[in-house]
C-alpha positions as CSV (number, residue, x, y, z in Angstrom):
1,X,96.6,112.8,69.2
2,X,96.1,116.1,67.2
3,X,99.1,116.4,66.2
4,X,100.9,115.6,69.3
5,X,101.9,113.0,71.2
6,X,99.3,111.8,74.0
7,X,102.2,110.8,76.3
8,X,105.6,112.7,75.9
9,X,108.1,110.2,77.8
10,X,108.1,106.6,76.8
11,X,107.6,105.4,80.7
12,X,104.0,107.2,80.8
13,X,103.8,105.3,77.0
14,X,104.4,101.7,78.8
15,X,102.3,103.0,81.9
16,X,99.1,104.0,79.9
17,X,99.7,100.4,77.6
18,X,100.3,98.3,80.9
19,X,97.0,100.5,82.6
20,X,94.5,99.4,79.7
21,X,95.8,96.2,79.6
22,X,95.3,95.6,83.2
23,X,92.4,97.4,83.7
24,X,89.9,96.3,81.0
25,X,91.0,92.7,81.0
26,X,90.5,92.0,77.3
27,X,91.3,88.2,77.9
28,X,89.0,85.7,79.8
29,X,92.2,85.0,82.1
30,X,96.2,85.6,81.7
31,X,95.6,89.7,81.9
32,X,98.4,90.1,84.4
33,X,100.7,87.3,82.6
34,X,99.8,89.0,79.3
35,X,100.8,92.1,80.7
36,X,104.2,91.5,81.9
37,X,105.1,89.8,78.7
38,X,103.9,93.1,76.8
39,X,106.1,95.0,79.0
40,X,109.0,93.2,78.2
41,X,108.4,93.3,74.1
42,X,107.3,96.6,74.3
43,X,110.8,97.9,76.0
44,X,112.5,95.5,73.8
45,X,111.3,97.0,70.4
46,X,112.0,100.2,71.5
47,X,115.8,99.2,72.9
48,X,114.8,99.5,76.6
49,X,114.8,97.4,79.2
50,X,113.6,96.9,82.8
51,X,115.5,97.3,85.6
52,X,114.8,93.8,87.8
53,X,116.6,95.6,90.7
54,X,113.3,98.8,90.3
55,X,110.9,96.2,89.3
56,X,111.5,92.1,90.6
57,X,109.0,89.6,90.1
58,X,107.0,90.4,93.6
59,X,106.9,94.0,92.7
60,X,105.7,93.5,89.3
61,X,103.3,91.2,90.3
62,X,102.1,93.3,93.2
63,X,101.7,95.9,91.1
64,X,99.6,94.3,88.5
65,X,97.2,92.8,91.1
66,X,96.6,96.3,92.4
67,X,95.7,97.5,89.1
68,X,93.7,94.4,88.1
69,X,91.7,94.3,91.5
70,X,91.3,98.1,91.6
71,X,87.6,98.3,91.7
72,X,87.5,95.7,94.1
73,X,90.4,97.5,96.4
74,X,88.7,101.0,96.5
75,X,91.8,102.3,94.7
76,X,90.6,105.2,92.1
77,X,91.8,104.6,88.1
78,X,94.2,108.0,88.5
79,X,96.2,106.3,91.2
80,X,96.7,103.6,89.7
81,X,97.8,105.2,86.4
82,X,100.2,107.7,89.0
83,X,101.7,104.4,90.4
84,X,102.1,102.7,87.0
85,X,103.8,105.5,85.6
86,X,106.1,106.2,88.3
87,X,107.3,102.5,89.0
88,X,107.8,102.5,85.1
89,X,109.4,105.9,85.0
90,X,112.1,104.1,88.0
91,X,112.8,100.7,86.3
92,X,112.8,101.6,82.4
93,X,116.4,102.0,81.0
94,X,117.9,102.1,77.6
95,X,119.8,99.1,76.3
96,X,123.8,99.5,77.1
């Protein structure tokens, strides 16, 4: 972005990817599915990987229902972004 990079760690990279995923729902249904698969390719071209012990299956999918349902929760878009970023910033790790 001008020069610069919009988000300087990759964690706030995967957040704001997995945010506008989840948030504008760009498929008529499999968002959350979609999502999590994106995650996974997204860390794996970049020789990453998740962490299942940070992020398991129930707190993924917690996670993305929060994020999906936001409007409907009451939850404001920044706070999801925050808790995106910061479960991402926990279970993201480089290939060994």
């Amino acid at each position: 972005m001008l020069g610069r990079e919009a988000y300087a760690t990759f964690p706030d990279k995967v957040a704001a990817f997995l945010f506008a995923l989840l948030i504008n729902s760009p498929f008529k249904g499999g968002n959350r599915r979609v999502a999590l698969a994106s995650l996974f390719a997204f860390c794996e071209l970049n020789n990453r990987t998740v962490d299942s012990r940070m992020l398991d299956e129930k707190a993924a999918e917690n996670l993305f229902k929060r994020a999906a349902g936001h409007r409907e929760l009451g939850i404001p878009p920044e706070n999801v972004f925050r808790e995106i970023r910061e479960t991402m910033t926990r279970a993201i790790m480089p290939l060994s």
